[in-house]
MDAnalysis code that builds the backbone (N, CA, C; Angstrom):
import MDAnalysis as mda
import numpy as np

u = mda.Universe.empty(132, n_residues=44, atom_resindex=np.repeat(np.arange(44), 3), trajectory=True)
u.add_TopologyAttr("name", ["N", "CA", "C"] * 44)
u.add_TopologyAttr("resid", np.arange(1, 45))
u.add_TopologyAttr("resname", ["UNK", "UNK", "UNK", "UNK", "UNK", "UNK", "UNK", "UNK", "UNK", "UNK", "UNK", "UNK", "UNK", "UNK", "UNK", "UNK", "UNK", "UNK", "UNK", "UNK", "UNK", "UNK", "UNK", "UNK", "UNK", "UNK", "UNK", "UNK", "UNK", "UNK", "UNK", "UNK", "UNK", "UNK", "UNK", "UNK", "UNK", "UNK", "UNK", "UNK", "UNK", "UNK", "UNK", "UNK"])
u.atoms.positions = np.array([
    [36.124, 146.104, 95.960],
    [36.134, 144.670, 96.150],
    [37.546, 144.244, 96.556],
    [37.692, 143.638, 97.807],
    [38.979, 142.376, 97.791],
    [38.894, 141.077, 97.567],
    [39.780, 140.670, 96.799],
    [40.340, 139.245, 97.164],
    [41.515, 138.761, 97.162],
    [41.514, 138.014, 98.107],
    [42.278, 137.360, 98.675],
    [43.282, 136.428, 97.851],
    [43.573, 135.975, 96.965],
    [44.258, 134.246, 96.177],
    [45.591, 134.708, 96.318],
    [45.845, 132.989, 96.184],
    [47.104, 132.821, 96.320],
    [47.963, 132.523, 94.699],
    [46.829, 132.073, 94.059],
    [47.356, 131.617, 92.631],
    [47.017, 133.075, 91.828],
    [48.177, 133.152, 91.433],
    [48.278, 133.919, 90.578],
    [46.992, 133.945, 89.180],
    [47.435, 133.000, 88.467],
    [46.156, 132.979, 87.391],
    [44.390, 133.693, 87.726],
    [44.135, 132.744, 89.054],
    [43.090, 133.503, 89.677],
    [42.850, 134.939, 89.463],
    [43.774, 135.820, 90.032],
    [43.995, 136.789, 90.311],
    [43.921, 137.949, 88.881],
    [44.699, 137.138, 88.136],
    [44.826, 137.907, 86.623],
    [43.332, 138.057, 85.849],
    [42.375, 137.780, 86.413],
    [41.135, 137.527, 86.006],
    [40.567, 138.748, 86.368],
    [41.143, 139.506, 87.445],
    [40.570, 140.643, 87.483],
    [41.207, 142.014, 87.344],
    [42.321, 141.934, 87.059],
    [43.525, 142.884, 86.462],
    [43.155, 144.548, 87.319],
    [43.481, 143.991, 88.384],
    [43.203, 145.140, 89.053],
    [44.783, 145.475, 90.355],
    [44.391, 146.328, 90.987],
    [45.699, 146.634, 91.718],
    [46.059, 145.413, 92.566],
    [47.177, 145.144, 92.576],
    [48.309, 143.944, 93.448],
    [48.894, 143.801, 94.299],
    [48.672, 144.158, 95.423],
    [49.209, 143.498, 96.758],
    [50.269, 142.098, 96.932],
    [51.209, 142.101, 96.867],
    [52.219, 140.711, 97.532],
    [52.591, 140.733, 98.444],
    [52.279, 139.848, 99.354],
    [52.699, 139.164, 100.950],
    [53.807, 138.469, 100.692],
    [54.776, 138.745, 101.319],
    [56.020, 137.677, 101.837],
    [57.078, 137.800, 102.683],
    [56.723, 136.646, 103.607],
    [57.417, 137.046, 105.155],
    [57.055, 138.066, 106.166],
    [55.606, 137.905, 106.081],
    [54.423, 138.710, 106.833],
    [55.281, 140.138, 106.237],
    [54.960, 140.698, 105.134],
    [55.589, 142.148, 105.143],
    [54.596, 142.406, 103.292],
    [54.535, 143.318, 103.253],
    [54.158, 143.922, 101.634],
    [55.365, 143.692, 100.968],
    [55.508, 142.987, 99.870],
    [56.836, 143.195, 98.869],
    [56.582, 143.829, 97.872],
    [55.029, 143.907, 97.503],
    [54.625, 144.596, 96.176],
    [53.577, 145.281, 96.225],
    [53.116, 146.484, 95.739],
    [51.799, 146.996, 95.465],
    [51.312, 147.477, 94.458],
    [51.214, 147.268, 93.384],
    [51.447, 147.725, 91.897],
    [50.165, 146.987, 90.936],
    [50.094, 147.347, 90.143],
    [49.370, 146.744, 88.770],
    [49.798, 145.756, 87.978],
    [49.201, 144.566, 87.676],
    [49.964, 143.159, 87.122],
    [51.176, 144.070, 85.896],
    [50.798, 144.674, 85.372],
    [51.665, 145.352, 84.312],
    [53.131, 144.913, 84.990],
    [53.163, 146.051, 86.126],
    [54.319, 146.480, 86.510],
    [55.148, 145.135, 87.164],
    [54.002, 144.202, 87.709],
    [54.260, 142.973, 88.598],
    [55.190, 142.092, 87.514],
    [54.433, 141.790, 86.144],
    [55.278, 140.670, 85.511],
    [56.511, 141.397, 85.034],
    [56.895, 142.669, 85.776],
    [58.033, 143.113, 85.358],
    [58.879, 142.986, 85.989],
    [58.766, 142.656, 87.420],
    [59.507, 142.870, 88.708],
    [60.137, 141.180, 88.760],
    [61.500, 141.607, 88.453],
    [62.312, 140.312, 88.578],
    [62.334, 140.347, 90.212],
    [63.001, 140.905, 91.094],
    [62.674, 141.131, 92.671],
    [61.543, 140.209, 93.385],
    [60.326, 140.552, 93.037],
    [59.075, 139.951, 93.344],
    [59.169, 138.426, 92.972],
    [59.163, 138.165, 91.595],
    [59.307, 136.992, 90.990],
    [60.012, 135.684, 92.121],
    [61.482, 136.380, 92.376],
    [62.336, 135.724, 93.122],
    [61.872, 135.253, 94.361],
    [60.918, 136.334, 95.045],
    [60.337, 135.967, 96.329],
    [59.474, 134.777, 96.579],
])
């Protein structure tokens, strides 16, 4: 399954692997775990 959201909360509903877009490029690909860890990402 994909989806697509932009809101975060959404997303945490299905605690599955994480994709982040920013500035047409991948910044992240990881598991929310690792995501609310990433000060880097956060900033973006």
């Amino acid at each position: 399954m994909l989806l697509i959201e932009e809101r975060l909360t959404i997303a945490r509903m299905f605690d599955a692997r994480v994709v982040v877009m920013g500035h047409g490029a991948i910044r992240f690909d990881g598991s929310l775990a690792v995501l609310d860890g990433s000060e880097a990402v956060k900033r973006e």
